[in-house]
Phi, psi and omega in degrees: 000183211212144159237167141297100178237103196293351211274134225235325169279135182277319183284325170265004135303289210306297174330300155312317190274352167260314185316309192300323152349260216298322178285328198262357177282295160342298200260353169268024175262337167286010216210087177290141197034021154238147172278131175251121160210151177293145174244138154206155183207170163330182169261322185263003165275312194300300232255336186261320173321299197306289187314294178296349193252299190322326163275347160260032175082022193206213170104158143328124176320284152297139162228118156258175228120148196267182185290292182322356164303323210270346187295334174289317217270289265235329126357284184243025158043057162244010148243130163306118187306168183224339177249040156253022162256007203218156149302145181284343186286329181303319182274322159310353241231318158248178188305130164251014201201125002298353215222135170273122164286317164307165198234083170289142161199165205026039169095019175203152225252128192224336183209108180274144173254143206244344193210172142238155190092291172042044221249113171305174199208189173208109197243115185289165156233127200279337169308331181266306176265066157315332179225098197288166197280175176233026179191131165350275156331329164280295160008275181282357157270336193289319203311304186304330181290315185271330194295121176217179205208072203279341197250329180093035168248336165122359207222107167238200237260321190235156187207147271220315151211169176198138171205181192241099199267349175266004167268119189318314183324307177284004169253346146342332180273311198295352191290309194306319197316322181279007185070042174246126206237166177262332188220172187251170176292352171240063145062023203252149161290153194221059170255338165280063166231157159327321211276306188274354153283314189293310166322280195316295186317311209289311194293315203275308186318313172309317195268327171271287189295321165277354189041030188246014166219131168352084195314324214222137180173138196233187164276314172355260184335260164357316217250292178329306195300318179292309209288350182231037148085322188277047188177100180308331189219154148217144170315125185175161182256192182289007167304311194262349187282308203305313169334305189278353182275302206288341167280010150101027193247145171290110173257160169213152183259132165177179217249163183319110169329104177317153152303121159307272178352324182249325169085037185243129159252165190302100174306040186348145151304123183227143191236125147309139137269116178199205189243148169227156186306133147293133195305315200293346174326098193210132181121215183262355172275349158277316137333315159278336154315257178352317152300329189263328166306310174298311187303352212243349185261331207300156166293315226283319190295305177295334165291333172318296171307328177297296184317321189254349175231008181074030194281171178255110182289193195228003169255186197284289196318313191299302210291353205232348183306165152305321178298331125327270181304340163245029180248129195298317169272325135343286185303319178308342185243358155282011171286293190291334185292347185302286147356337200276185182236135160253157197304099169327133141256005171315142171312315176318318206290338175295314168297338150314299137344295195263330167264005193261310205322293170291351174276323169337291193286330187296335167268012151250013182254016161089325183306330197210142164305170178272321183301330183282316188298331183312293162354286194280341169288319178298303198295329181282339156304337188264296180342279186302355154273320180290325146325284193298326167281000000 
């Protein structure tokens, strides 16, 4: 099978890949002379890789992958519907609530999910932070208290948070903070509003005017500032915590400081992660697919990932386990997921994407205002869908 592997530390890639390692070691023993083995790539390598051998009769059995895969893949009909291959006692077997873990679309079942969530958080260093703030206005006093100018250049040095705020994805929570959305229920862009004006200004203003996040910051940048002390918090998903444990910082998890102004807090974009069929299956290799779906779905198999990556499982039995319910960072971020939003899978939202970025980004580099920038985001989402449709 072929994965997404979004995980940006190379030791904690590794890590995922001996669990799977070690579960397709497990699970061929049921299945004397067939091979099981793993693929992993970039998310945006896993998804043209996938799309090209499938569509030429071939591919990968599995595609594991967060959701938005599927409105492109069922598109270009490169996934199989799943639900006449399964019980309805089977599909029942997971979670609908903070999240539906399976993934339906145009009336059919496209992705059993193995986790939920995926989702930012807002992660303290507890060495640092005793009480992380719950509100903006809390934010911006602690940021003055912790924000310093150790050299005397006029800049300063430490910082209160750091995330990677010039990427739209990660500003995203705060549009919502504002009551705001990226698309509407019928696929339309919604960006030239007040919600996205309001964002954009609030981030730059922590950064020009309170001076308590970073003028310049990237995911580099952001993950150095935490991982070395100088950036009490950061904005970040579940990808990045085992780093920050395996470097020796206590961390704690919880959600992203409500709007004061709205009385909302910033909502992240929340996803299943699971597997979907390759269309081309047929036989007894669609059959031992299918089998190897359910095992890889088992409670025992998803907790195996909690244990070793802090994940949210997707079935009931799991999700209710002790290994869940008493682990500290787990329940935290299933704190923040209460709140989230979940991920369009529509083909647009790529297009969204691709039209939020420059203009986004122009308002901190001086170039554009946030209210011009809303403007040039809106008109360029409607242009790239419609080009693309």
């Amino acid at each position: 099978f072929q994965a997404e592997d979004g995980i940006r530390d190379v030791e904690r890639s590794r890590g995922l890949g001996d669990v799977y390692k070690r579960q397709l070691e497990i699970f061929s023993q049921r299945h004397p002379g067939w091979k099981f083995t793993q693929l992993f790539y970039e998310p945006e390598t896993a998804r043209t890789n996938y799309i090209i051998s499938t569509m030429g009769g071939s591919g990968p059995a599995l595609f594991w992958g967060a959701s938005d895969n599927i409105g492109p893949f069922v598109e270009l009909k490169v996934i199989a519907p799943l639900e006449e291959f399964f019980f309805r006692t089977f599909l029942d077997s997971f979670i609908t609530e903070p999240i539906p873990a399976n993934t339906w679309f145009q009336g059919h079942l496209y992705q059993i999910a193995d986790r939920v969530g995926n989702h930012l958080c807002l992660v303290y260093n507890k060495s640092i932070i005793k009480y992380p703030p719950k509100t903006i206005s809390e934010l911006r006093a602690l940021g003055k208290e912790i924000a310093r100018d150790e050299d005397g250049d006029g800049k300063p040095d430490r910082y209160v948070l750091a995330w990677n705020y010039t990427e739209p994805y990660f500003a995203v929570p705060f549009i919502a903070g504002y009551g705001g959305k990226v698309l509407d229920e019928h696929n339309n862009p919604t960006l030239d509003t007040e919600a996205t004006i309001k964002a954009a200004q609030l981030i730059y203003d922590l950064a020009n005017k309170d001076r308590i996040i970073p003028i310049e910051c990237d995911y580099e940048i952001s993950n150095a500032l935490f991982l070395d002390g100088y950036a009490a918090m950061i904005i970040n998903g579940p990808w990045s915590w085992g780093t920050y444990i395996e470097n020796g910082i206590d961390i704690g998890i919880t959600r992203i400081p409500m709007i004061d102004e709205t009385g909302r807090w910033p909502s992240p974009m929340v996803s299943p992660l699971g597997y979907s069929v390759n269309v081309n299956l047929k036989g007894e290799k669609l059959k031992v697919t299918l089998e190897l779906l359910k095992y890889l779905t088992s409670k025992e198999v998803e907790l195996e990932f909690t244990r070793a990556m802090g994940t949210i499982p997707s079935r009931i039995d799991a999700f209710s386990d002790t290994l869940v319910t008493q682990n500290e960072i787990v329940r935290s971020s299933i704190y923040q997921m209460e709140v989230g939003q979940l991920m369009p899978v529509v083909a647009e939202l790529r297009w969204i994407w691709d039209a939020m970025r420059p203009s986004y980004q122009s308002i901190f580099t001086g170039r554009m205002k946030p209210k011009e920038a809303a403007r040039a985001m809106q008109q360029l989402a409607e242009k790239l869908i419609k080009e693309n449709r």
